[in-house]
C-alpha positions as semicolon CSV with decimal commas, in nm:
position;residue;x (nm);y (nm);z (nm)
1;X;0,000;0,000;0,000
2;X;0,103;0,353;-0,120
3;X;0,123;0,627;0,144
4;X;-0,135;0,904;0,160
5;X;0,125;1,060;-0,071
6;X;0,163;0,795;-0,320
7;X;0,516;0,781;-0,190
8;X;0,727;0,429;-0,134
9;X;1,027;0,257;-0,033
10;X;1,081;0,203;-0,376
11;X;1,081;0,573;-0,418
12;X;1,362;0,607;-0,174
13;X;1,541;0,361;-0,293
14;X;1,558;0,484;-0,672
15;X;1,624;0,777;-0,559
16;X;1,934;0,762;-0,258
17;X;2,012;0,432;-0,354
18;X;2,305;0,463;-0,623
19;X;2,490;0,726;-0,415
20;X;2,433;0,471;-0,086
21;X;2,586;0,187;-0,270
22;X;2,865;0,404;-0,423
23;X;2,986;0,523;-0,078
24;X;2,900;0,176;0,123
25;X;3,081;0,004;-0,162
26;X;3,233;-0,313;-0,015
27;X;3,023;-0,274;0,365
28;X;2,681;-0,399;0,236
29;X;2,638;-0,812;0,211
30;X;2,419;-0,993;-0,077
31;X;2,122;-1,027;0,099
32;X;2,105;-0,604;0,143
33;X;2,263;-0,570;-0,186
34;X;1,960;-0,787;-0,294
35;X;1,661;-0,626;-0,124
36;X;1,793;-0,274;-0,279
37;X;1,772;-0,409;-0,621
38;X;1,408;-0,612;-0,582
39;X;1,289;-0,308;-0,421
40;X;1,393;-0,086;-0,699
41;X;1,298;-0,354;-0,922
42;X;0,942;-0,485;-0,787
43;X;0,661;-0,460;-1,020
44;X;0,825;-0,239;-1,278
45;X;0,965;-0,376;-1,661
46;X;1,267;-0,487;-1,550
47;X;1,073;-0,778;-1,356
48;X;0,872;-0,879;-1,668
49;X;0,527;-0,916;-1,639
50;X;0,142;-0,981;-1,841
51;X;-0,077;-0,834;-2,077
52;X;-0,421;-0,914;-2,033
53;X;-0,696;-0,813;-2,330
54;X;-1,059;-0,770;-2,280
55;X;-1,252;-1,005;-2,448
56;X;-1,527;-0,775;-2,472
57;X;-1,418;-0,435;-2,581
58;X;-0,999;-0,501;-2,682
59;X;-0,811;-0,330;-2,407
60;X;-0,536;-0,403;-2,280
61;X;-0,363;-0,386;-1,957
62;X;-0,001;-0,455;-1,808
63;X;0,050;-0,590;-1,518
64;X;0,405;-0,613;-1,395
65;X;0,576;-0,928;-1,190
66;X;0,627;-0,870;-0,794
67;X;0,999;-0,935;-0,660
68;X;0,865;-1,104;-0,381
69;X;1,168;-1,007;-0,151
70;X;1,025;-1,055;0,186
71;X;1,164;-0,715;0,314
72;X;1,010;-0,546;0,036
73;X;0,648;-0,342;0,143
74;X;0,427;-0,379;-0,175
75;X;0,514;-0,801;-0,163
76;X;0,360;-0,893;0,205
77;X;-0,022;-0,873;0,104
78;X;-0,127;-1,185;-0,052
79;X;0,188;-1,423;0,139
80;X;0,008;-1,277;0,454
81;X;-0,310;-1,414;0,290
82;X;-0,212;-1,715;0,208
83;X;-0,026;-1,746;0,553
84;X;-0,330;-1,673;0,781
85;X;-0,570;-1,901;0,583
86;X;-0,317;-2,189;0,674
87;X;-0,325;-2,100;1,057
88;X;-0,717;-2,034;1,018
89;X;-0,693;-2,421;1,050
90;X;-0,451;-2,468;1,343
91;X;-0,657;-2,274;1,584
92;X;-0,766;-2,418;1,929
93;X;-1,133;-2,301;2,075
94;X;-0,920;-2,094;2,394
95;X;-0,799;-1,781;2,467
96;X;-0,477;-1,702;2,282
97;X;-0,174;-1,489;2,487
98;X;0,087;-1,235;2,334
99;X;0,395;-1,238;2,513
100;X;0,708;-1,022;2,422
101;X;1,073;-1,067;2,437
102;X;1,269;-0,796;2,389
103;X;1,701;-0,786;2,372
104;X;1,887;-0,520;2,590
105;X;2,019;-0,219;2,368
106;X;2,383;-0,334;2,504
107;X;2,373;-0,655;2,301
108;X;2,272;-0,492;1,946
109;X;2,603;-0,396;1,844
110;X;2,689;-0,767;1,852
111;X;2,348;-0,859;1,657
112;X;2,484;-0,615;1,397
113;X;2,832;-0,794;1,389
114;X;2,666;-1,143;1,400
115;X;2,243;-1,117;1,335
116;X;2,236;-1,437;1,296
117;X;2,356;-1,586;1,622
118;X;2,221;-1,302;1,829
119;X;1,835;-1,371;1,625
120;X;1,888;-1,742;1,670
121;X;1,992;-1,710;2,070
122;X;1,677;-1,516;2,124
123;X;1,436;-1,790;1,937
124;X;1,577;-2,025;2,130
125;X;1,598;-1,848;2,496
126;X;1,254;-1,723;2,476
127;X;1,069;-2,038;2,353
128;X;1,281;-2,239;2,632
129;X;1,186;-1,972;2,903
130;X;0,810;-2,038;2,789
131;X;0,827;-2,407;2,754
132;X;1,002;-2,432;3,109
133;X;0,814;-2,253;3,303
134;X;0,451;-2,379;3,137
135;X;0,622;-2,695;3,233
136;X;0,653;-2,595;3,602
137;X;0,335;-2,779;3,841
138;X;0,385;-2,487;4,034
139;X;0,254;-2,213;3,747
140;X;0,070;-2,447;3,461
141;X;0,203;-2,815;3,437
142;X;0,135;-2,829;3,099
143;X;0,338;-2,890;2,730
144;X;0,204;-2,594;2,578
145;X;0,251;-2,476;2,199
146;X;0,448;-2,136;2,074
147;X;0,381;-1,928;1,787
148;X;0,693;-1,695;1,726
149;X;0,762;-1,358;1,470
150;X;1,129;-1,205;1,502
151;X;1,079;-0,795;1,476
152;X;1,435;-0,620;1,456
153;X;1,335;-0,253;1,440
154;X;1,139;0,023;1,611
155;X;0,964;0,325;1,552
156;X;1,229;0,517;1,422
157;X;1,397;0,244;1,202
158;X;1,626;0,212;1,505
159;X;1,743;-0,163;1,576
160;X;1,524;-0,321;1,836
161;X;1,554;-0,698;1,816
162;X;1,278;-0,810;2,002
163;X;1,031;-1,162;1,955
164;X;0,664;-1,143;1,945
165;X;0,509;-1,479;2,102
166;X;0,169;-1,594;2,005
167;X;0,065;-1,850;2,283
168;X;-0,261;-2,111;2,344
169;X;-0,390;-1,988;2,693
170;X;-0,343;-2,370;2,810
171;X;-0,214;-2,670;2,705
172;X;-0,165;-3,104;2,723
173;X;-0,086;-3,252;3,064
174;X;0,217;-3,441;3,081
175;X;0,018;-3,793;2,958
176;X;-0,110;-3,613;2,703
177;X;-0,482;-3,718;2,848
178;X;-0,646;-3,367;2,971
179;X;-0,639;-2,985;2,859
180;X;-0,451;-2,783;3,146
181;X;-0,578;-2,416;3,047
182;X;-0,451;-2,107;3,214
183;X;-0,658;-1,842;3,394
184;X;-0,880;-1,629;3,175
185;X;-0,681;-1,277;3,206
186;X;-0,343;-1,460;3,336
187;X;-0,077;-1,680;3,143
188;X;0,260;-1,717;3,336
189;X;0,430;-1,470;3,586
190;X;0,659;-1,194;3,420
191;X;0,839;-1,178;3,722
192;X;0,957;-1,540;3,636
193;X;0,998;-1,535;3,276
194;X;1,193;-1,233;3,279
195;X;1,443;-1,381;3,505
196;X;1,473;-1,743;3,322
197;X;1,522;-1,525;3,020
198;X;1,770;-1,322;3,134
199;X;1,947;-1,618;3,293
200;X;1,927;-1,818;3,026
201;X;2,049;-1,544;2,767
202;X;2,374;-1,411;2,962
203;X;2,446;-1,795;2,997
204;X;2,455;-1,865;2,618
205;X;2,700;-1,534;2,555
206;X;2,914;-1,640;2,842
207;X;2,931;-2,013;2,697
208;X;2,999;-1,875;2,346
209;X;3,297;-1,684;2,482
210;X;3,435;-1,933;2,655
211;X;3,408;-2,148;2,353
212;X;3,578;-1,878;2,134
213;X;3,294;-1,844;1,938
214;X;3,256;-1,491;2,014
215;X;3,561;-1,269;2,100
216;X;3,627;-1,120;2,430
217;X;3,602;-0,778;2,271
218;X;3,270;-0,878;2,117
219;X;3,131;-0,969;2,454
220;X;2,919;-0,710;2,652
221;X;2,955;-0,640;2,989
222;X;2,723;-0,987;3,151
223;X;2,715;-0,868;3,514
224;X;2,580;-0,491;3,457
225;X;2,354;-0,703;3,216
226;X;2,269;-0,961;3,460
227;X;2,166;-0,627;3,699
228;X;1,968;-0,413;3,444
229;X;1,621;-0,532;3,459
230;X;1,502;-0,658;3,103
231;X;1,146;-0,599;2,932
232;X;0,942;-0,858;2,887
233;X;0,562;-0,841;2,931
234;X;0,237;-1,024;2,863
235;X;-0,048;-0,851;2,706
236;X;-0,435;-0,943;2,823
237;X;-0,559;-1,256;2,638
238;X;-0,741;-1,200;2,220
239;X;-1,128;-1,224;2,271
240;X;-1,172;-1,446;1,984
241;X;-1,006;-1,651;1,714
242;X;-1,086;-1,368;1,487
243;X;-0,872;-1,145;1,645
244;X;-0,603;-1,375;1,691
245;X;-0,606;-1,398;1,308
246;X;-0,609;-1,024;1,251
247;X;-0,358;-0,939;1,506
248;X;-0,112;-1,197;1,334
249;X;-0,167;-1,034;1,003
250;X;-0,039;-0,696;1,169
251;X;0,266;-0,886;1,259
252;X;0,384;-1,178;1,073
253;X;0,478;-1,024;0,750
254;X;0,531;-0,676;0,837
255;X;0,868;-0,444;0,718
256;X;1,143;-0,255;0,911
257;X;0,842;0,066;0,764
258;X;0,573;0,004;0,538
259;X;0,482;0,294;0,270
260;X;0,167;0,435;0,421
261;X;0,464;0,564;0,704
262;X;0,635;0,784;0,399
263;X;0,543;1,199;0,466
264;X;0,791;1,328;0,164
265;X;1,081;1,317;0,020
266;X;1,338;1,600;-0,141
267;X;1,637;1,622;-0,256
268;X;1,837;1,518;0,033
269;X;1,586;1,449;0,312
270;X;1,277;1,176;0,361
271;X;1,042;1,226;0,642
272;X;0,842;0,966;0,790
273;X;0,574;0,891;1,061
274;X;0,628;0,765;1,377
275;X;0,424;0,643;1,685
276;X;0,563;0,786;2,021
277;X;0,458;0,515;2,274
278;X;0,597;0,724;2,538
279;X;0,342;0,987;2,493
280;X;0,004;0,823;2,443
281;X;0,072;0,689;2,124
282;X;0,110;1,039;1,952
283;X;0,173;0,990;1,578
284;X;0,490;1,211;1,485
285;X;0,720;1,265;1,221
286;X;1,101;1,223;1,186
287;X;1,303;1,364;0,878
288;X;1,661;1,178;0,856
289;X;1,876;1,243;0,534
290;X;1,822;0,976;0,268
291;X;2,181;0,781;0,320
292;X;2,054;0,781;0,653
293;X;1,729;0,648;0,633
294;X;1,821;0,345;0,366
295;X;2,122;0,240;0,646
296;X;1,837;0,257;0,937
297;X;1,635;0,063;0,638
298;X;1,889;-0,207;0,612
299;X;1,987;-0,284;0,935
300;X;1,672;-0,556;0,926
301;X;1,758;-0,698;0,601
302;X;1,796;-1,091;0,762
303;X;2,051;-1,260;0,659
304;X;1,997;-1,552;0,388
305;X;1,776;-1,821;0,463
306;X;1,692;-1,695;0,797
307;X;1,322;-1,793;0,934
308;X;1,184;-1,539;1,126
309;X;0,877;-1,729;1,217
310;X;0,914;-2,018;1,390
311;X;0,673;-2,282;1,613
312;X;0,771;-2,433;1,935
313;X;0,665;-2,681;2,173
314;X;0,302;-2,844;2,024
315;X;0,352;-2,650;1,731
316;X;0,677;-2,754;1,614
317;X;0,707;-2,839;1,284
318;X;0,763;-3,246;1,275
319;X;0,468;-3,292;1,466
320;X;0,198;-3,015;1,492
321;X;-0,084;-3,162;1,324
322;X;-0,073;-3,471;1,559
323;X;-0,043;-3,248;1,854
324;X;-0,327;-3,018;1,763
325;X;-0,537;-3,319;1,669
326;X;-0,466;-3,452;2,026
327;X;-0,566;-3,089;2,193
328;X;-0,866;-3,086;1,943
329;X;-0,992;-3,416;2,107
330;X;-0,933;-3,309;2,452
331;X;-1,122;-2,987;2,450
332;X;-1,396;-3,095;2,198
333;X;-1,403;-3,464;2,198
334;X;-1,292;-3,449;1,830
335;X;-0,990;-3,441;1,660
336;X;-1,098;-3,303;1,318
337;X;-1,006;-2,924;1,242
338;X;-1,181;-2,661;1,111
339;X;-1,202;-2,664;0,703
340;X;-1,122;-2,363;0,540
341;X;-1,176;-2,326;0,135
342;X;-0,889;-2,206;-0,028
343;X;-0,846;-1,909;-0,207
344;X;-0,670;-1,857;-0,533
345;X;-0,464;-1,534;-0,572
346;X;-0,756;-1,306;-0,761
347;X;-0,992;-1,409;-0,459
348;X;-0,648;-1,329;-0,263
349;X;-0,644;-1,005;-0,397
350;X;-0,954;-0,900;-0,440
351;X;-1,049;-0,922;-0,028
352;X;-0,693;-0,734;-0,001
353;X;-0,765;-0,421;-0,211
354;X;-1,123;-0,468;-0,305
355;X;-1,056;-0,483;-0,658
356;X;-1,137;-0,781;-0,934
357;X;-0,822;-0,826;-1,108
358;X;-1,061;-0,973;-1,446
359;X;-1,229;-0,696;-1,420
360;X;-1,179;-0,433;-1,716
361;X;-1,107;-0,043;-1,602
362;X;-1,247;0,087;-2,009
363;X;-1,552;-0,115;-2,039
364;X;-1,625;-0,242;-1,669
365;X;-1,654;-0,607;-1,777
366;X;-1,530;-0,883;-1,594
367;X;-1,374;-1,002;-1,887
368;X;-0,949;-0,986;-1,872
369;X;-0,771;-1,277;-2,018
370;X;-0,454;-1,361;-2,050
371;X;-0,268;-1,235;-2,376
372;X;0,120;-1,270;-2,359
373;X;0,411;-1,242;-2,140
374;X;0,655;-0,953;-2,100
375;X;1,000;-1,047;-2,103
376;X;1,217;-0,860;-1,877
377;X;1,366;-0,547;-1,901
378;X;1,711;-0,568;-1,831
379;X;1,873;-0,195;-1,934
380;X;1,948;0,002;-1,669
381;X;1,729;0,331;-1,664
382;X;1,843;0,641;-1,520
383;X;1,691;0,729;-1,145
384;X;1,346;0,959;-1,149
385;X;1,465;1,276;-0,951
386;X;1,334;1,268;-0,630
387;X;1,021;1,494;-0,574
């Protein structure tokens, strides 16, 4: 989605982004390298693309190919789509819990030396912290299941590696014979998990360094760590499977900034809105220089390969559907899930934007076919100026 302004990242991008690589020549790895060029690149010639022809009146349209570069804004909509109907079917009839896990500012200039152990340490300390103390007869005594979405940024494109954890409010007992569900309006204590998650973190780093996997100069400071207090926090329970559903899609496939953010941009400057959770959630904007902005940009490119949602616990990969056919029997007496109808892309698309992609824009008809494909575009074209 365009901003307000019919501004993009794309825009930024096309604009700053030849100078950015020119003077970061030899700092910035493929998988940045790559996201500036799909960006640029996304749903423009140089992709390729399709003609389609109205049957009933002749006209034709173009419709360009997507780069599909998950850190790219335009390319979330229908993979969030197609995402959501899949969990549609993996829901259990209880209350659902979002717990958050958030890294100490202290240890980010070792997730931007190393993202991926720092990213990886986190999915694994937090869903251990969770499975633990569920674990524990004295807060649930129960093998629950753990939804998880890595978020590296905040408001102000800053890095802020933190995990959001989408939780069942409940779980199997031990012999996998009863549901053990939580209170309505309590999961686990913070209290606890904050200090099993702490633990549990500063142990890793001082294991790794001991190891030599991670240099004594790369190491923070554990014991002023070990004294800071460290955020995490549970927020009240989802009323419904609904909103489980729509508060996913707000997470699972967002961007370090998605377009409707973007205020302007000039010759030198882009200015962007941000939410100030500090002060009632006052929408503000920031103006940072354009090299500026696409370095805050790239600091959340992920590095290749790297799965930023993850299940743990009943949800694990290798053997969810078991698990949740096991839970579905237990609560309901029946292990059959819910069926949901799949959706092909133009049913995809047309609940996203409200639009019928057969339908004609000359003659109104829903009558678009296919005509030919557009090769690729591979010249290189000279920048827009920026506006």
């Amino acid at each position: 989605m365009a901003s307000s302004s019919g501004l993009e990242v794309a825009d930024i991008v096309r604009c700053f982004g030849p100078a950015f690589r020119e003077t970061h020549r030899g700092h910035l790895n493929r998988p940045q390298l790559r996201a500036l060029g799909a960006i640029e690149a996304c749903r423009t010639a140089a992709l390729g693309g399709h003609v389609y022809e109205c049957v009933h009146c002749g006209a034709e349209k173009s419709v360009y190919n997507s780069c599909r570069n998950r850190h790219c804004p335009k390319c979330q909509g229908l993979e969030k789509a197609r995402w959501l109907e899949q969990r549609c079917e993996e829901l259990l009839p209880v209350p659902y819990f979002h717990v958050v896990f958030t890294l100490p500012e202290e240890l980010n200039p070792l997730a931007l030396s190393d993202p991926r152990f720092v990213y990886d340490l986190l999915f694994r300390c937090a869903s251990e912290t969770l499975l633990e103390i569920a674990a524990d007869p004295k807060h649930l005594g129960a093998r629950i299941g753990v939804l998880v979405v890595l978020h590296t940024w905040g408001q102000k494109l800053n890095l802020h590696p933190h995990l959001h954890c989408i939780v069942p409010g409940g779980g199997l007992s031990p012999d996998g014979q009863r549901w053990i569900g939580s209170s309505p309006d309590f999961f686990l204590p913070v209290r606890v998990l904050k200090k099993l998650f702490r633990g549990k973190v500063l142990a890793a780093l001082k294991a790794a360094g001991q190891k030599g996997d991670l240099s004594a100069a790369r190491l923070p400071d554990l014991k002023a760590l070990y004294r800071k207090p460290w955020v995490v926090y549970c927020k009240p329970p989802f009323g419904s499977p609904e909103q489980v559903l729509a508060y996913l899609g707000r997470y699972t496939h967002r961007v370090a900034i998605s377009n409707s953010r973007l205020v302007r941009i000039d010759d030198e400057e882009v200015t962007f809105t941000w939410k100030d959770y500090a002060d009632q959630d006052r929408i503000r904007e920031m103006t940072l220089s354009g090299e500026e902005f696409l370095r805050r940009f790239l600091l959340h490119v992920l590095p290749e390969r790297f799965v930023r949602i993850r299940y743990f616990g009943l949800l694990a990969n290798r053997h969810r559907q078991e698990a949740l056919a096991r839970c579905r029997e237990v609560l309901t007496g029946s292990p059959t899930r819910p069926t949901v109808e799949k959706s092909d892309w133009r049913e995809l698309y047309q609940k996203l934007t409200g639009l019928d992609p057969s339908q004609c824009e000359v003659c109104g008809q829903k009558a678009l076919r296919l005509a030919r494909e557009l090769s690729p575009v591979r010249r290189r074209e000279r920048p827009p100026p920026c506006v």
